[in-house]
Structures are given as C-alpha cells and as structure tokens.
C-alpha positions as CSV (number, residue, x, y, z in Angstrom):
1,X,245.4,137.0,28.4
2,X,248.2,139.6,28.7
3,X,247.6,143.2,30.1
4,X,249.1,144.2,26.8
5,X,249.6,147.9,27.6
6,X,252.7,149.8,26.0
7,X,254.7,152.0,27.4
8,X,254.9,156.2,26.8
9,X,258.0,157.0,25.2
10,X,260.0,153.5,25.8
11,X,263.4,155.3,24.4
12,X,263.4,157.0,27.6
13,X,263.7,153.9,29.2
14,X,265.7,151.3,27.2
15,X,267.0,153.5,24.8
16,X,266.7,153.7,20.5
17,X,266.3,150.5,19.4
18,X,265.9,149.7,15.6
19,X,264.9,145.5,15.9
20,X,261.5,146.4,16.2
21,X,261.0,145.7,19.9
22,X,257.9,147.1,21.6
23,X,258.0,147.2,25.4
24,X,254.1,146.3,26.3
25,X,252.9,145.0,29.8
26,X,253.3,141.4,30.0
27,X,251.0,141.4,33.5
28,X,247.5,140.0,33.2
29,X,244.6,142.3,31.9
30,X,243.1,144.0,34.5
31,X,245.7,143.7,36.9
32,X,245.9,145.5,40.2
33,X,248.6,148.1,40.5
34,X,252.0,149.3,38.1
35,X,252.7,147.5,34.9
36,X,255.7,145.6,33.8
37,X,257.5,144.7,30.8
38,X,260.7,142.9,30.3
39,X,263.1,143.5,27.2
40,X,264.6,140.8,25.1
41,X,268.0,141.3,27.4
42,X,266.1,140.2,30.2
43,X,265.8,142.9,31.9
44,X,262.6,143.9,33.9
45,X,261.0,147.2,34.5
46,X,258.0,148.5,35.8
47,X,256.0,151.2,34.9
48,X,252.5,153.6,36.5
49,X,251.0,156.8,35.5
50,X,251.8,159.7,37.5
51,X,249.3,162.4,37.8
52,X,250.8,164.8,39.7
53,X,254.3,165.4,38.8
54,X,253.1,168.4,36.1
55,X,256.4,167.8,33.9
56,X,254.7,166.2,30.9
57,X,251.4,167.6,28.7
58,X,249.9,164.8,30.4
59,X,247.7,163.9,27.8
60,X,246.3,160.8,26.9
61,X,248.7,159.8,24.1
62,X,251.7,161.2,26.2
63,X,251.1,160.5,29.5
64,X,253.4,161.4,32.4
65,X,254.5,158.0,33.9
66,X,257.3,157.1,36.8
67,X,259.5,154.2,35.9
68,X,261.8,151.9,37.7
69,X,263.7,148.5,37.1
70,X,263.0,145.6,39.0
71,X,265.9,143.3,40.4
C-alpha cells in the first residue's frame, strides 16, 4: 500500500495545474525517511518537513517542508 501523503502547497513546486493532478507520496506507508512523488511528465521529486527553518506558520495544514528533484 502507498505512503499516500500529499504534498504542502504543490504549485510551489510543479506549478498551476488545472488537469486535476494531485502530487501524493507514491513510497510505501510507513516508510523511513523524505517522501516522493512523481508527476505525470515524469518527473520525480522528493519532499520532508522542515522544522526549523521558521519561514512558514508551520502549522499542521501548512507545514514548512524542503523540496528537491531527484535525477
């Protein structure tokens, strides 16, 4: 079974989109370490919370995160 986990603010990283797409964590569940999600262009990016970086309200439904794409 999938992790299943969607990203904060996905816009931020793949941009607008308006077919619907919903970047979620395509991992296992309970995985060890950053989550991942790849968009329909194949591209793959992964994703973790970041609790120290003070720059978002950090709340539970907006959570500061650090992203990155994965070659």
């Amino acid at each position: 079974m999938k992790c299943g986990t969607i990203v904060p603010r996905q816009n931020e990283i793949v941009g607008e989109r308006s077919d619907g797409y919903l970047a979620e964590c395509v991992l296992e569940r309970n995985h060890l370490g950053p989550h991942e999600f790849n968009t329909p262009e194949g591209e793959r990016y992964g994703w973790e919370d970041d609790t120290t970086c003070n720059c978002c309200n950090g709340e539970l439904d907006d959570p500061c995160y650090v992203f990155w794409k994965i070659k």
